[in-house]
N, C-alpha and C positions, 0 to 999 in steps of 0.2 A: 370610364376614362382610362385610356389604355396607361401603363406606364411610364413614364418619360424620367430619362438619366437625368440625375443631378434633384430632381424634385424631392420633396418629405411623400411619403408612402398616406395615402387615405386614413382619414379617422377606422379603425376598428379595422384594418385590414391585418393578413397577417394569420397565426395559431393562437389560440389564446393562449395564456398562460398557464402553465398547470396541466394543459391536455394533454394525452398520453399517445402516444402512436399506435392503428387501431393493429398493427403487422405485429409488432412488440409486444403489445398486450396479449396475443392472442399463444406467441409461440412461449413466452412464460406461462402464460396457463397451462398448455400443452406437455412443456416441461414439468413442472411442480405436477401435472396431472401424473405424469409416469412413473411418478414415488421419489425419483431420487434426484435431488440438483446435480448439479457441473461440478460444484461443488464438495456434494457427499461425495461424489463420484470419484472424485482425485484421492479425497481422502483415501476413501476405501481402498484403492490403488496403492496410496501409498505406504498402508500400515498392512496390507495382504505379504506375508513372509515369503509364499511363492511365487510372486513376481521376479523379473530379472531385479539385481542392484537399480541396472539406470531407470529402468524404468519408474524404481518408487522413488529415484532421485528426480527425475524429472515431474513428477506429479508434485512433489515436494517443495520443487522452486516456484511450480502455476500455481499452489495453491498458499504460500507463502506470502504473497502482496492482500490476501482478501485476509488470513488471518492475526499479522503481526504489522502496525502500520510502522512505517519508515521516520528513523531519525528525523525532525527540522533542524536545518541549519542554523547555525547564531552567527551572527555577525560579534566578531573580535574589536575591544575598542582599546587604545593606550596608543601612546606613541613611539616611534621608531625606536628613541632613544632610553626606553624603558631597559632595567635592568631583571634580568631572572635568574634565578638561583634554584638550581638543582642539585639536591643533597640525596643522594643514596649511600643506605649501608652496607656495605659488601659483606659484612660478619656475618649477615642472616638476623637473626632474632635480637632485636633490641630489648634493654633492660631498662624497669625505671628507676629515678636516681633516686636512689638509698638502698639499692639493692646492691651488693656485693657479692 
């Protein structure tokens, strides 16, 4: 039965779940076959002293998201009319009291 717009898609059609793509499977093996990730790669790049600067800076910022994850946001809750106080001490070093 050919496919017709608007219809639900056949019991069992489709990828199954879990399957892997046989393209992608093949070039990670490929990769991981020739010793070194994308990965190690950057690294290595980017801790080699005789590279230029940008260059270990730029391996630095690609390899950056794979190894430190990223802040999540929070949602702020209180209302408009909330009051906040900000105390800073300009002297520097605070004392505790009984200290003279």
């Amino acid at each position: 039965m050919p496919f017709q717009k608007g219809q639900p898609r056949p019991e069992g059609a489709g990828r199954k779940k879990g399957s892997k793509n046989r393209i992608l499977g093949k070039t990670v093996e490929e990769i991981l076959a020739g010793g070194e990730s994308p990965l190690e790669f950057l690294i290595r790049t980017m801790h080699n002293e005789e590279n230029d600067y940008l260059m270990r800076l730029d391996a630095a910022k690609h390899a950056a998201p794979y190894m430190h994850s990223k802040l999540a946001s929070i949602d702020v809750n209180g209302s408009l009319d909330s009051t906040v106080v900000i105390v800073h001490d300009w002297r520097g070093k605070q004392q505790d009291e009984g200290q003279g």
